[in-house]
C-alpha positions as CSV (number, residue, x, y, z in Angstrom):
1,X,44.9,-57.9,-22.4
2,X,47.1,-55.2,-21.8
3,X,46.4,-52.3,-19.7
4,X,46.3,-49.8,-22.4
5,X,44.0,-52.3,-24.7
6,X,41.8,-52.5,-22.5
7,X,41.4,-48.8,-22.2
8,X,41.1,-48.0,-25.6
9,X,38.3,-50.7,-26.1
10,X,36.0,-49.5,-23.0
11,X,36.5,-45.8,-23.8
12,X,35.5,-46.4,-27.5
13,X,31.8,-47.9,-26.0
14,X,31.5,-44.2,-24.9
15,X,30.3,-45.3,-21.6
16,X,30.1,-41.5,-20.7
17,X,27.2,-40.9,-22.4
18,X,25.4,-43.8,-20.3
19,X,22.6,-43.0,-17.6
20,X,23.9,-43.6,-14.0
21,X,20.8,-46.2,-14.2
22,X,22.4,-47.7,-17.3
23,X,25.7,-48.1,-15.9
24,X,24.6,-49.3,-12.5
25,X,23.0,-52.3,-13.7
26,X,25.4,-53.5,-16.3
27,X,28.4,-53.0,-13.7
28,X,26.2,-55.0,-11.2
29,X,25.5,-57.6,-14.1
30,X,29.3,-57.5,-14.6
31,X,28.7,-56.7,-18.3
32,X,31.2,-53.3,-17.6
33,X,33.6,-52.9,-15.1
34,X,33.9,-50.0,-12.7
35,X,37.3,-49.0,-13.8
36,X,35.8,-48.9,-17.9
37,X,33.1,-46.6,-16.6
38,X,35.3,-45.1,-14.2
39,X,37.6,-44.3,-17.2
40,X,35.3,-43.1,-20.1
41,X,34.0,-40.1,-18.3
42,X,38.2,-39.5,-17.2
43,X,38.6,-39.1,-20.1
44,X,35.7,-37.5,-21.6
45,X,36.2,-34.7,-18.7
46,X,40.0,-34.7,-20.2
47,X,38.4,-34.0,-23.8
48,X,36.0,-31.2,-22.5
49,X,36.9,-29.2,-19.5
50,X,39.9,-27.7,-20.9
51,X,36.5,-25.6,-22.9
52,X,34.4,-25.5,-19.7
53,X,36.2,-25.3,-16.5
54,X,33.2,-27.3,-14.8
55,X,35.6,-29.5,-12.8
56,X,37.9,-27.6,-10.7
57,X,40.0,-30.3,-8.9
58,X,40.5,-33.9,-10.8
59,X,40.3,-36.9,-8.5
60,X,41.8,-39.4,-11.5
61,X,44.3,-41.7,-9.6
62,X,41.9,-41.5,-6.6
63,X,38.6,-42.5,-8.7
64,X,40.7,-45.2,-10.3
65,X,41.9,-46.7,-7.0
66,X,38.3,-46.8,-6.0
67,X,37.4,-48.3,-9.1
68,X,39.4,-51.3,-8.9
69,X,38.6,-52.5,-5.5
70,X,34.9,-51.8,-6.2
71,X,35.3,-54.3,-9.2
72,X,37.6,-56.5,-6.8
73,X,34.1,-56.2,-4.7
74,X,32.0,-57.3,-7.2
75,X,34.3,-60.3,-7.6
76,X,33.7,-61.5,-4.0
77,X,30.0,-61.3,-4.7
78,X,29.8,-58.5,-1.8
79,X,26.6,-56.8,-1.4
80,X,26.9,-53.0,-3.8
81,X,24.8,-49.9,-3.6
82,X,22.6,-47.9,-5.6
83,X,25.3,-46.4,-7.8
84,X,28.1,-48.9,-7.0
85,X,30.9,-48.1,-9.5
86,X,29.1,-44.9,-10.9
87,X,31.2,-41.9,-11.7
88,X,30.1,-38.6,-10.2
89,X,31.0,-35.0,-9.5
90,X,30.8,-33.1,-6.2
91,X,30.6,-29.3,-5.4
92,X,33.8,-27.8,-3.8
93,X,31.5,-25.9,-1.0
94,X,30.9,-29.8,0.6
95,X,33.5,-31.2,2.5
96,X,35.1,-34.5,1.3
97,X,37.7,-35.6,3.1
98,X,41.6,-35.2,2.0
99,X,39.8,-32.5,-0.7
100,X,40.0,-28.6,-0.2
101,X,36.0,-27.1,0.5
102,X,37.2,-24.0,-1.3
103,X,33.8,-22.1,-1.7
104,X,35.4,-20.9,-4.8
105,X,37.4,-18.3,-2.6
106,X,41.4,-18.2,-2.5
107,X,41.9,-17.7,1.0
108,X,40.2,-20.9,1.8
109,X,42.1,-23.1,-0.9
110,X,44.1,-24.4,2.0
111,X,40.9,-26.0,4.3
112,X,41.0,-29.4,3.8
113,X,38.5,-31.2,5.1
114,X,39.7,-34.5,7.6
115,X,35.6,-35.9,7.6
116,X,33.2,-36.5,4.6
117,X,30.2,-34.4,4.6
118,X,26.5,-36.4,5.3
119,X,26.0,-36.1,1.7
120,X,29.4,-37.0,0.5
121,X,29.3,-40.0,3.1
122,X,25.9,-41.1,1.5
123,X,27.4,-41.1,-2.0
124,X,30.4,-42.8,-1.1
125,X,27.9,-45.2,1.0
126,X,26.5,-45.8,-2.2
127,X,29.1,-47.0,-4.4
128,X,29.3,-44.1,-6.6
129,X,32.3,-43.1,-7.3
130,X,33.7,-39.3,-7.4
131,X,35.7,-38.0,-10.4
132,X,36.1,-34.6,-9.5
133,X,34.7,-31.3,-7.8
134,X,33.1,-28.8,-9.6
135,X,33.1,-25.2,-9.4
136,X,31.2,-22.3,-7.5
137,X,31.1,-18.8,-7.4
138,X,33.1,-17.8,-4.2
139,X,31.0,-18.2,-1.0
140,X,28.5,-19.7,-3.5
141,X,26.3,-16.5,-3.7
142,X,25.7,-15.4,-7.3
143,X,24.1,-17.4,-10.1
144,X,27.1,-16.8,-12.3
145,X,30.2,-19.3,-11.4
146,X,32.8,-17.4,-11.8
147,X,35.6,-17.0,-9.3
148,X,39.6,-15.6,-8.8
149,X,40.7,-19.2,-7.4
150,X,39.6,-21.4,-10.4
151,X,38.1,-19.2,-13.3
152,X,35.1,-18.9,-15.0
153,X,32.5,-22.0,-15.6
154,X,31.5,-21.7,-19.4
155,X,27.8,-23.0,-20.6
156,X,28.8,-25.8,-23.1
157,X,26.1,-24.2,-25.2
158,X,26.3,-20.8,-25.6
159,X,29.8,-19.2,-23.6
160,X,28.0,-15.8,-23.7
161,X,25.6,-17.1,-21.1
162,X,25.8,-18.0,-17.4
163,X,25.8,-21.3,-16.1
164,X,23.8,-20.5,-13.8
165,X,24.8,-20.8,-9.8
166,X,26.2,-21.4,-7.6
167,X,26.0,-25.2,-8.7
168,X,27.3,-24.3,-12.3
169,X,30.5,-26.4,-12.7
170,X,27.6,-29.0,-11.5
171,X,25.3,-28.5,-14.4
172,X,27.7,-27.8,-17.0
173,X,29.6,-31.2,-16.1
174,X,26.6,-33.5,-16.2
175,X,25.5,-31.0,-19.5
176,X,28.9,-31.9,-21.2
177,X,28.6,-35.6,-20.2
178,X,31.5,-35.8,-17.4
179,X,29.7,-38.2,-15.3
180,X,25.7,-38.6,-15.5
181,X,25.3,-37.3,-12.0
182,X,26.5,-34.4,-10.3
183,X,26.0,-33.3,-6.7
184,X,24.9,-29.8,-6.0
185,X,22.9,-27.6,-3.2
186,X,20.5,-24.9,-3.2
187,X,19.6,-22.3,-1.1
188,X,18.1,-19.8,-3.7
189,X,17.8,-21.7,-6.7
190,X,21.4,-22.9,-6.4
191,X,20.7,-26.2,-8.3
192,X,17.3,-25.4,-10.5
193,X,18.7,-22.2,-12.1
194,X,21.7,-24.3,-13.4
195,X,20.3,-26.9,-15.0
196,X,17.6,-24.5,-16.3
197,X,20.9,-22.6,-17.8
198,X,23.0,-26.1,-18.9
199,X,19.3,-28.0,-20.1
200,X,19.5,-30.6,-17.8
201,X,17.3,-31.9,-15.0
202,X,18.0,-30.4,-11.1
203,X,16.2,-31.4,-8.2
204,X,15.9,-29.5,-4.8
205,X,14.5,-31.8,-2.4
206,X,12.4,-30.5,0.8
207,X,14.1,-29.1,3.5
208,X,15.1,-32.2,6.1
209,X,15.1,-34.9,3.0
210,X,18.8,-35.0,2.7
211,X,20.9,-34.6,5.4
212,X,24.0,-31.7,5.5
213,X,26.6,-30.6,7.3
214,X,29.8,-29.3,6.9
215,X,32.3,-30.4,9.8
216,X,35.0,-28.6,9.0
217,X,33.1,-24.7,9.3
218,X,33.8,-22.9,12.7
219,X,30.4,-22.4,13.3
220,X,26.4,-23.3,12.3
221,X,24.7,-21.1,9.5
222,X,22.5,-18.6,10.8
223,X,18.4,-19.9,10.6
224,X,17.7,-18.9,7.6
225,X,20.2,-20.1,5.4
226,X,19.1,-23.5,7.7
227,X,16.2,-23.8,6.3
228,X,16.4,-22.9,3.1
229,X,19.0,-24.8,1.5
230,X,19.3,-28.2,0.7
231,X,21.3,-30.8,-0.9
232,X,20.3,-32.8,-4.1
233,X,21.3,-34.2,-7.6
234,X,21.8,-33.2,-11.2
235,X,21.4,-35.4,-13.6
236,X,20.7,-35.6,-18.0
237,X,17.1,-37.9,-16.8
238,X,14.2,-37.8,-14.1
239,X,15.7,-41.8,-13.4
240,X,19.4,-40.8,-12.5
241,X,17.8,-37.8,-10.5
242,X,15.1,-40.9,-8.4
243,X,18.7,-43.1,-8.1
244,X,20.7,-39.9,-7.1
245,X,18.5,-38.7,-4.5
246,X,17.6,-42.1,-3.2
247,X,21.9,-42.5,-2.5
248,X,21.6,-39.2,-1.0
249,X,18.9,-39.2,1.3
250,X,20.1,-41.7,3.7
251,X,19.9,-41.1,7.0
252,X,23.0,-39.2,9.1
253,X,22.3,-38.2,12.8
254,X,24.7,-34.7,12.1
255,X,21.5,-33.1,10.1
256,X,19.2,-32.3,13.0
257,X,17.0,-30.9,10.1
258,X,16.7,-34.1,8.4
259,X,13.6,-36.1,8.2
260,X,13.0,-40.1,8.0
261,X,9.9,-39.6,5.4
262,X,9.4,-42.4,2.4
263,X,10.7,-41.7,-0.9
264,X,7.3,-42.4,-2.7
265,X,4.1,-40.8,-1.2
266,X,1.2,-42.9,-0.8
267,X,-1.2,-39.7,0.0
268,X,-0.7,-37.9,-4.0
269,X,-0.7,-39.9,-7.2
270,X,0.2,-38.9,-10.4
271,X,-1.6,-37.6,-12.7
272,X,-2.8,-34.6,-10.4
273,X,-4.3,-31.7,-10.0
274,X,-1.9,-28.8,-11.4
275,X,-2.2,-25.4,-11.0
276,X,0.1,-23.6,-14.3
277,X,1.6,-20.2,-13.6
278,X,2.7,-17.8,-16.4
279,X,1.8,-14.7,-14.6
280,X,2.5,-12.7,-11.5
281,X,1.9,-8.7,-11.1
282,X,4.8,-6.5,-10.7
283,X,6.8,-9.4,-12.9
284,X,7.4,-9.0,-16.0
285,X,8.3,-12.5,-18.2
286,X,10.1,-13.4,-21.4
287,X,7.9,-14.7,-23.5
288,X,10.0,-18.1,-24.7
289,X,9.4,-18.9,-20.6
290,X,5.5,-18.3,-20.6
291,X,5.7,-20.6,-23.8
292,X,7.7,-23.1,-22.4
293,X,5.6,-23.2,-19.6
294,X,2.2,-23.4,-22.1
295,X,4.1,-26.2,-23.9
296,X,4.7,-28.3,-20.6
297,X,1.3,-27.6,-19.3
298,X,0.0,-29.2,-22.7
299,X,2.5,-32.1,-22.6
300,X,1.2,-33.1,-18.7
301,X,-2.7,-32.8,-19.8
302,X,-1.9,-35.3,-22.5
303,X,0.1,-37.3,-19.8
304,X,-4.3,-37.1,-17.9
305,X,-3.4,-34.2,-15.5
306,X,-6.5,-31.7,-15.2
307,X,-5.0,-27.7,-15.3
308,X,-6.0,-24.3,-14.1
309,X,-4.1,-21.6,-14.5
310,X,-4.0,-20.1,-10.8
311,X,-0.3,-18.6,-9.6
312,X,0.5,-19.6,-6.0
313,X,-0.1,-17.1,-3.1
314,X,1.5,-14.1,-2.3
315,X,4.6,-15.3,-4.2
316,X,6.3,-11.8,-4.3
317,X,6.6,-11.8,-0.5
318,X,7.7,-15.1,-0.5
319,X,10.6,-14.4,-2.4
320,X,10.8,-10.4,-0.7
321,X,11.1,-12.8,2.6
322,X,14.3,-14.8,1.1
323,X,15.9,-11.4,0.2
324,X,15.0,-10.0,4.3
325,X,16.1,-13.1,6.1
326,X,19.2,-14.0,3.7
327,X,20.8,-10.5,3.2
328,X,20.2,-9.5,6.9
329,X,22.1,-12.9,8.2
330,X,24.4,-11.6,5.1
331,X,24.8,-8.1,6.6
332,X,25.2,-9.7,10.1
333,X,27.3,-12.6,9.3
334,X,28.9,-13.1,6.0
335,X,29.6,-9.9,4.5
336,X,32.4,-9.7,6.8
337,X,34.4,-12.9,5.3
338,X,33.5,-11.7,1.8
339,X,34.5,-8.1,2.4
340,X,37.7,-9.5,3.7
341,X,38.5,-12.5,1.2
342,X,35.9,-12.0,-1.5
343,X,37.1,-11.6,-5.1
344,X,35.8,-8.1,-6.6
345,X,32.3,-9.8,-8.6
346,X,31.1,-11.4,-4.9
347,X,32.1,-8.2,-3.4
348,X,30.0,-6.1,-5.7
349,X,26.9,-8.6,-6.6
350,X,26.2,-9.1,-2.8
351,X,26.8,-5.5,-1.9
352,X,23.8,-4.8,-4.7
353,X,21.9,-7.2,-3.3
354,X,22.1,-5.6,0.5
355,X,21.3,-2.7,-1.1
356,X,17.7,-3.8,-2.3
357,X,16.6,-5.1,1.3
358,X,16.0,-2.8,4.1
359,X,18.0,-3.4,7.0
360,X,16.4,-5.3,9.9
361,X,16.6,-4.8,13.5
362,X,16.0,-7.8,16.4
363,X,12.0,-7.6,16.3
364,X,12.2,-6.9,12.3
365,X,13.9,-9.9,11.9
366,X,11.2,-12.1,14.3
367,X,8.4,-11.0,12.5
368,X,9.8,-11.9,9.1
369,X,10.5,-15.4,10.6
370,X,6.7,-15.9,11.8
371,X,5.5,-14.7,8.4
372,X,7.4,-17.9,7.4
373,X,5.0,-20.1,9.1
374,X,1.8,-18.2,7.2
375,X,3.1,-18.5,4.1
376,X,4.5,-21.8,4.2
377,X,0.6,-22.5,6.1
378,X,-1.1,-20.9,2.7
379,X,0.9,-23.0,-0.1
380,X,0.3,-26.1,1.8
381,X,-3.4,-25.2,1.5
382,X,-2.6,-24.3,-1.8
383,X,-1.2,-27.6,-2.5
384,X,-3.8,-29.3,-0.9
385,X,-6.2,-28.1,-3.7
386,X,-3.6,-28.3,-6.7
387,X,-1.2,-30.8,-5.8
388,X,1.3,-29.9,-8.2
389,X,2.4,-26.4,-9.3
390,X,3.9,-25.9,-13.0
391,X,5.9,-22.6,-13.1
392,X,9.0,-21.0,-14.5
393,X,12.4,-21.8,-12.8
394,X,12.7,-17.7,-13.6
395,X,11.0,-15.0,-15.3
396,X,13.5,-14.4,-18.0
397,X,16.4,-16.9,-20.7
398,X,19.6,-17.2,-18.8
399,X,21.5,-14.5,-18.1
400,X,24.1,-12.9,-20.2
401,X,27.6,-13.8,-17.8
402,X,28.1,-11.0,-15.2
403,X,25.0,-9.3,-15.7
404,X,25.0,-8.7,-11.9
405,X,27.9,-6.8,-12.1
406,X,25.8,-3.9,-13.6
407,X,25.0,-2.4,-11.1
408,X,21.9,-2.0,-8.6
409,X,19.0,-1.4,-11.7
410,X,20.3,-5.0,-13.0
411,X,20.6,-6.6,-9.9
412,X,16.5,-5.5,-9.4
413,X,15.7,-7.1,-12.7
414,X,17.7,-10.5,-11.7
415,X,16.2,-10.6,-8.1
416,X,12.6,-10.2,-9.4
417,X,13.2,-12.8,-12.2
418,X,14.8,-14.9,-9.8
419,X,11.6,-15.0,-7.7
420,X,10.0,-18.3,-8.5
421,X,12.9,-19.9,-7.1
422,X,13.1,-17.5,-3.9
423,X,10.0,-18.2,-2.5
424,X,10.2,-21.6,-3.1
425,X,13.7,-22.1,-1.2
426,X,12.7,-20.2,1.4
427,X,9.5,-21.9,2.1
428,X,11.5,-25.6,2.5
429,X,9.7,-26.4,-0.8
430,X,10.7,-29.6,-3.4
431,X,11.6,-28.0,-6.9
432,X,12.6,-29.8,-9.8
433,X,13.9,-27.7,-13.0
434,X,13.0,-29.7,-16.2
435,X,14.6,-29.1,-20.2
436,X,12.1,-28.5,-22.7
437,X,14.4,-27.4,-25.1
438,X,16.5,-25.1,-27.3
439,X,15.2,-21.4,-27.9
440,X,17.9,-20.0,-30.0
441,X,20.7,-21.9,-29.0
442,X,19.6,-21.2,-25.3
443,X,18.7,-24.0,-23.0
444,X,14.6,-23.1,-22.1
445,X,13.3,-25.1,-18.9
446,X,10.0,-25.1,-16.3
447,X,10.1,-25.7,-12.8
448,X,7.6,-28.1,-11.1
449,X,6.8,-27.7,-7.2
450,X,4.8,-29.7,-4.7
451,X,4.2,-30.0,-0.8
452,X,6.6,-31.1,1.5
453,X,8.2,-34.4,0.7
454,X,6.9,-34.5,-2.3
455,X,9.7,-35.2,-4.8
456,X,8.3,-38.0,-6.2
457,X,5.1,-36.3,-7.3
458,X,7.7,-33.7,-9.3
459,X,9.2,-36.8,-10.5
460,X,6.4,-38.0,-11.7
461,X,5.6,-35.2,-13.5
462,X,8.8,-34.2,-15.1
463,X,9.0,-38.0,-16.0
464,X,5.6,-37.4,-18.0
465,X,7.6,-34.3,-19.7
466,X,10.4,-35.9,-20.4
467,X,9.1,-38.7,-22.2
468,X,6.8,-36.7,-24.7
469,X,10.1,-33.7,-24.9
470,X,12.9,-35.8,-25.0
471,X,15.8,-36.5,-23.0
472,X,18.6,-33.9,-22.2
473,X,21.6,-35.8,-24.1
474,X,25.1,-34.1,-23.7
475,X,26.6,-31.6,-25.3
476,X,30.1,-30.8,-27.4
477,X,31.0,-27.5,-26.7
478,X,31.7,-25.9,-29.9
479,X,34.1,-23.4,-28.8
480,X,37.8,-23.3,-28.0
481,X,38.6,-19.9,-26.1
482,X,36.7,-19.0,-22.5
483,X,35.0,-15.3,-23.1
């Protein structure tokens, strides 16, 4: 069959809009081949990010290079990974080696990095094979993607709204069907928010589950940004997130952080004890995400959970603790580098958001540290009683696109709705955002959170979700022009 046959007949099967589960098991089974997979979402991502600008560099010749020796491994009968032959995206803040890590900044579109990242390294480990990179907000600080170097991300379903960020080319790749997993990280709600904004699935996994690094930066984060970001997948189904993290979770001795703890928990079972959250004081919350959240809460007591509604403690200082440690080691570190090669938008959102947080001197800065440990010490106990927590990913719908360029009023009202995910990520917490739906034409979502190490338990429960609100299934983006 010639070449261009054989194109044209595994394109038409549509194997983009497959589950990474899907396409694992019928590549292993040999009933596809990883170049037809490899070749669908090409050109799927050929049809659609010309609307979305979700993939920022295109790896085709590379991805299709890999794909034939991984089908030339297959024919040897050689031992294959969890996603051996999968097609997947990767943020362009990770370095992968012979790629730019660009943080979505133009004086860095010249660093390219010589050594995989651990997570890179654990997806190539894997089998999976990476299509492209996807965009960020420069330094990947907002939760708008949006940048001078490579343009605005649109959200294939509705370009008036963000996103989200800083993993939105992730989210709005995966939403649009270019590849059923996507890689992103977190450190404030970096991979939830999106897929709350796109309506697909995002997990961030505890603190220490999947190993980071970044070889080619000069120097280590600051200890805050340590320990609250994380790496983990995106994905249109609870399954593709479980084979996702599982490829990305392996162990790398460059993560000091990270943690040799089983996948599945023997010590919680689902269904659990789950404490629903609709309310905080001081926050004030849209009502289509206290319904959403009523709507989930009803779906997991139908799936035998037993629910209180109780809101997790002191949750506003939580997330007031993100905004002290992470805009003081701003203040101290970055602002600096974004002062100095940051576009105008990260220039003005992150000078808002010093704004809001008094400054912090040596001793300030300790005791906001060792408030970590008695927060962290009360939601475990928390946990302890209510294993899982039900809760929004934030207090309002996504976000109109730059709303955080209007000035220091609007940046208050994002950083307060933002709040769920704050206090999580800074606590080292599991969070997994889950779709339950369209409110008009908006993507409308819930965030589950458990104790440490306990993704699967989040799983669990967004698997019980999913099954009774459906799956999130791609999108066509129904416009031509970028706003």
């Amino acid at each position: 069959m010639r070449s261009e046959d054989r194109e044209t007949r595994f394109v038409s099967k549509e194997l983009w809009r497959w589950s990474a589960v899907k396409l694992a098991e019928q590549i292993r089974r040999r009933e596809i081949s990883c170049q037809e997979a490899v070749a669908s979402c090409l050109a799927r991502l050929e049809q659609v990010n010309p609307q979305i600008n979700a993939v920022v560099e295109i790896l085709a010749d590379q991805a299709m290079e890999t794909a034939v020796k991984a089908d030339e491994a297959l024919g040897r009968g050689d031992p294959v990974g969890l996603l051996h032959g999968v097609p997947i995206t990767v943020k362009v803040n990770v370095d992968q080696a012979g790629c730019t890590t660009s943080n979505g900044v133009s004086a860095y579109r010249h660093v390219v990095a010589q050594v995989d990242s651990p997570v890179v390294a654990n997806l190539r480990k894997s089998g999976a094979i990476i299509i492209g990179r996807n965009n960020t907000p420069a330094f990947s600080f907002r939760w708008f993607t949006d940048n001078d170097l490579h343009g605005r991300t649109v959200n294939p379903w509705d370009p008036m709204r963000t996103p989200g960020g800083s993993s939105g080319g992730a989210a709005a790749a995966v939403a649009a069907g270019i590849g059923p997993i996507a890689h992103g990280n977190d450190q404030g709600g970096s991979i939830r928010y999106p897929a709350y904004a796109c309506g697909v699935f995002g997990l961030r996994p505890s603190l220490g589950r999947v190993p980071a690094f970044n070889p080619s930066e000069a120097r280590e984060r600051p200890v805050a940004a340590q320990i609250a970001s994380v790496q983990g997948p995106l994905a249109r189904s609870i399954a593709d997130l479980r084979l996702g993290l599982a490829a990305m979770a392996a162990p790398d001795f460059r993560d000091p952080w990270w943690v040799p703890a089983p996948l599945e928990s023997p010590a919680v079972h689902f269904p659990a004890r789950v404490a629903v959250c609709t309310s905080v004081p001081g926050y004030a919350a849209d009502n289509a995400v206290v319904t959403a959240v009523r709507q989930a809460a009803h779906l997991l007591e139908q799936a035998g959970c037993t629910l209180e509604e109780v809101a997790p403690p002191r949750l506003r200082e939580a997330a007031d603790l993100w905004l002290a440690l992470s805009l003081n080691e701003t203040r101290a570190g970055m602002r600096q580098a974004v002062a100095d090669h940051g576009d105008e938008p990260i220039q003005r959102a992150i000078a808002s958001m010093v704004r809001q947080t008094p400054e912090l001197e040596i001793g300030g800065y300790m005791d906001a540290l060792s408030l970590r440990s008695t927060l962290l010490r009360e939601w475990l106990a928390f946990f302890d009683r209510y294993p899982l927590l039900l809760m929004p990913v934030s207090w309002q719908r996504p976000f109109l696109i730059d709303a955080d360029q209007q000035g220091d009023d609007a940046m208050r009202r994002i950083l307060d709705a933002q709040s769920p995910l704050l206090a999580t990520a800074i606590l080292g917490l599991p969070g997994l955002s889950v779709p339950t739906g369209l409110v008009d034409g908006v993507p409308m979502g819930v965030q589950l959170v458990a104790g440490r190490f306990q993704e699967s338990l989040c799983l669990a429960a967004g698997e019980a979700i999913e099954a009774r609100a459906g799956v999130a299934v791609p999108v066509n983006p129904h416009f031509s022009t970028h706003p």
